[in-house]
N, C-alpha and C positions, 0 to 999 in steps of 0.2 A: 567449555566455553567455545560459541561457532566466533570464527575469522574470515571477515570476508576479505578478498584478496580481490586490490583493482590491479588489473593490468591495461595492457595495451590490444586490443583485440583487432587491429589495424600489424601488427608486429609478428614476423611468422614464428620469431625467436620466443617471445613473450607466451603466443598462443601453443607451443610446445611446452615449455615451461610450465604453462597451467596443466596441460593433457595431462604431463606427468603427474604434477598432484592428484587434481583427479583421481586418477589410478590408484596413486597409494594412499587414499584418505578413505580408511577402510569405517573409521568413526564415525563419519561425516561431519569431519570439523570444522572444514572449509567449505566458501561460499563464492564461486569464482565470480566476478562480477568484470565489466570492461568500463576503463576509466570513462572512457567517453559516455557511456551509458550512466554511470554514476556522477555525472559532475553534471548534466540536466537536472535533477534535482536534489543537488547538494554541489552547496559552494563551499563546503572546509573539508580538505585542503584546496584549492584553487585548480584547475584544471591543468594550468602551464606546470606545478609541483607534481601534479598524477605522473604528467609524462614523461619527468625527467628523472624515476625512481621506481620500483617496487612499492606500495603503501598497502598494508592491511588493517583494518579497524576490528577491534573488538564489539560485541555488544551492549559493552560498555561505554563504548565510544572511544575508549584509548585507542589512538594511534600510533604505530611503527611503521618507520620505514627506512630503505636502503637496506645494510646489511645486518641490521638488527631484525628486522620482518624475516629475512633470508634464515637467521638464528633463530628468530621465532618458526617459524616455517616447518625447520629441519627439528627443531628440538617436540616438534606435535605427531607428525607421521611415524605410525608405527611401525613400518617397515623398516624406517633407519633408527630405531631404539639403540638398539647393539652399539651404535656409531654415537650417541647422546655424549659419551666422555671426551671426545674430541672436541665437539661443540661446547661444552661445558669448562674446558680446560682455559688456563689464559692465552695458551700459544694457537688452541683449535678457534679461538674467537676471533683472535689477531688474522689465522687463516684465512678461516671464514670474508672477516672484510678484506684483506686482500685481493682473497677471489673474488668478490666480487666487485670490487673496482675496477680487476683486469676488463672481467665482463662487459661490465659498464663499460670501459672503454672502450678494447679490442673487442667484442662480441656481439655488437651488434650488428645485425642487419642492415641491409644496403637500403632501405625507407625509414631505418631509425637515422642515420645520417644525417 
């Protein structure tokens, strides 16, 4: 199943974050797309929601996001296979969102501010 992944392409943190995918999406499962580029023509989710989260859609049109996309994400790249039982566990999900709330919060960029 392809997932396209919007991010922030204005965001230097967001535009590494994709590079890395990228790289390890030896499948081609992802489809890196920039919010702003997607919300020209498409308004669900709404442009202000793109910005303030991670959101990948399926081909199906199902939507995730925040640290469930993150869970999505990491549970698809083959590279981090080996690592799938962390993600899969209830304490490595709890992680998971954790981290990336700190993210979200402390990890941004000085133009994500």
């Amino acid at each position: 199943m392809l997932w396209k992944i919007l991010f922030d392409s204005e965001c230097p943190m967001c535009c590494r974050f994709s590079n890395i995918i990228k790289g390890m999406d030896k499948n081609g499962d992802f489809l890196l797309e920039s919010y702003q580029n997607y919300s020209v023509y498409n308004d669900s989710p709404v442009r202000e929601e793109l910005s303030q989260e991670i959101h990948i859609i399926n081909n199906n049109g199902e939507i995730r996001h925040g640290s469930e996309a993150v869970t999505t994400i990491l549970s698809i790249l083959p590279g981090l296979r080996p690592y799938r039982w962390m993600i899969e566990s209830r304490w490595g999900k709890r992680g998971t969102i954790i981290m990336y709330k700190s993210l979200k919060r402390y990890g941004k960029c000085r133009s994500c501010r």
